[in-house]
C-alpha positions in Angstrom: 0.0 0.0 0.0 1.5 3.6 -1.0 2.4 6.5 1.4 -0.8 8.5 2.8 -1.1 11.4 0.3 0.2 14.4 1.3 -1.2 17.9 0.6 1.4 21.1 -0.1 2.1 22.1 3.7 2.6 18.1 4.5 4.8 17.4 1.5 6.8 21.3 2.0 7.9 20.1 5.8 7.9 16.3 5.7 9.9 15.8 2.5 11.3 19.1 1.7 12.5 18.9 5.6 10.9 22.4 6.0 9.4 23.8 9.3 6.2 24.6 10.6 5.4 28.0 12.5 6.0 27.4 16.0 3.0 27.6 17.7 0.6 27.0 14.9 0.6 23.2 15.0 -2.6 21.6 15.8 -0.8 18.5 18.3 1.3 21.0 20.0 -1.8 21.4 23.3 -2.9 18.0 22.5 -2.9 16.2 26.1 -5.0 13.0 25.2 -3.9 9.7 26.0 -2.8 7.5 22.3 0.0 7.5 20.3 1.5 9.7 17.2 2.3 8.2 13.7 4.3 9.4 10.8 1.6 11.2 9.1 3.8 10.0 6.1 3.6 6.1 6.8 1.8 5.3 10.0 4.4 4.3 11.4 3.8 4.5 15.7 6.9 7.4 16.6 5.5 8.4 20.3 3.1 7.9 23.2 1.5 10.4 24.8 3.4 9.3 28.5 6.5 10.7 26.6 5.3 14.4 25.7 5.7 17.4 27.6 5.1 21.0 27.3 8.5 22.5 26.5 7.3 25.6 25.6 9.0 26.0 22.4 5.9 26.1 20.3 6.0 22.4 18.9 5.5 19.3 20.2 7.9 17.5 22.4 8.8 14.4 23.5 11.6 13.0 25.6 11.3 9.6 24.1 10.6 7.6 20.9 9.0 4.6 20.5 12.0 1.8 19.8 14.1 2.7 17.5 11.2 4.4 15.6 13.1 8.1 14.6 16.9 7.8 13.2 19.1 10.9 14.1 21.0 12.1 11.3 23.4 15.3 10.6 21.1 18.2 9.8 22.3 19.9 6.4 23.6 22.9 8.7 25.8 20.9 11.0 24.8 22.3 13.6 21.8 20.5 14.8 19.9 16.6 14.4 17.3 16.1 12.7 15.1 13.4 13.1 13.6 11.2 11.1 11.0 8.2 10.6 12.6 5.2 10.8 10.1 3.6 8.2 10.3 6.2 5.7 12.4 8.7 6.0 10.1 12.0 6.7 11.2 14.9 8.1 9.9 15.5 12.0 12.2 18.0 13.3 15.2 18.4 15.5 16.5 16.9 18.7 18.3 18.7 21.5 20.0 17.1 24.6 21.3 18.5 27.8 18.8 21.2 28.3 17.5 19.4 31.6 13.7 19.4 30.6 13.3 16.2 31.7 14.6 13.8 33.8 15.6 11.8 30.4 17.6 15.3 29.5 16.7 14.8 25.7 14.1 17.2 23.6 12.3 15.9 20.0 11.1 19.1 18.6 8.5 17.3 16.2 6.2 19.3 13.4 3.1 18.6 14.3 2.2 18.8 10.3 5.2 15.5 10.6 2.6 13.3 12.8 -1.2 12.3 13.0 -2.6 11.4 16.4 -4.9 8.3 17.4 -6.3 7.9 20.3 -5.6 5.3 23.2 -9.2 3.7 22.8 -8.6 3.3 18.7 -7.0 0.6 16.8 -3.6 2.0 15.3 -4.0 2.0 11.5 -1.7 -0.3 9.1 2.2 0.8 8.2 2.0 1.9 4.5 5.0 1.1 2.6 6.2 2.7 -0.8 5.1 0.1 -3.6 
């Protein structure tokens, strides 16, 4: 099954690695119980025990589900980006040593980069590219 389809905004920040207004992102005050997905893929990236508020305007979590988001170089070299595992979308940037959390480690995510489902609903199927 093919990637979820994704509109100009969607495709602008998850493949052109772009960035959302911080602030504007609809899962940013989201407090429900459930998990987050790769809007991209489906893939499950976070639960809802691992987000806090940062106050940084996007969402953040201090941990990832497995080994579901790769870190890699971001093209200024100054900062990680992260990634989906799965697919390869863009999600944001992660930060470590700002003391946040008792887990010392930020995951700035888009919230345009994820789709949300909630505790009580079944997780829907990870879409491959074929």
């Amino acid at each position: 099954m093919p990637y979820n389809e994704l509109d100009a905004e969607e495709t602008h920040i998850i493949v052109n690695k772009g960035t959302e207004r911080p602030g504007t992102g609809a899962l940013n005050d989201c407090k429900d119980d459930g998990t987050y997905l790769c809007r991209r893929c489906n893939a499950p990236l976070y639960e809802s025990s691992s987000k806090f508020s940062s106050g940084c305007g996007w969402p953040s979590f201090d941990d990832q589900i497995g080994d579901a988001v790769k870190r890699v170089p971001d093209a200024d070299g100054r900062r990680i980006e992260i990634v989906c595992n799965h697919c390869q979308g863009h999600l944001g940037h992660v930060f470590e040593g700002e003391g946040m959390t008792v887990k010392n480690t930020r995951h700035c995510v888009n919230s345009v980069s994820m789709q949300f489902v909630p505790q009580r609903d079944a997780l829907p199927e990870v879409l491959n590219d074929r």
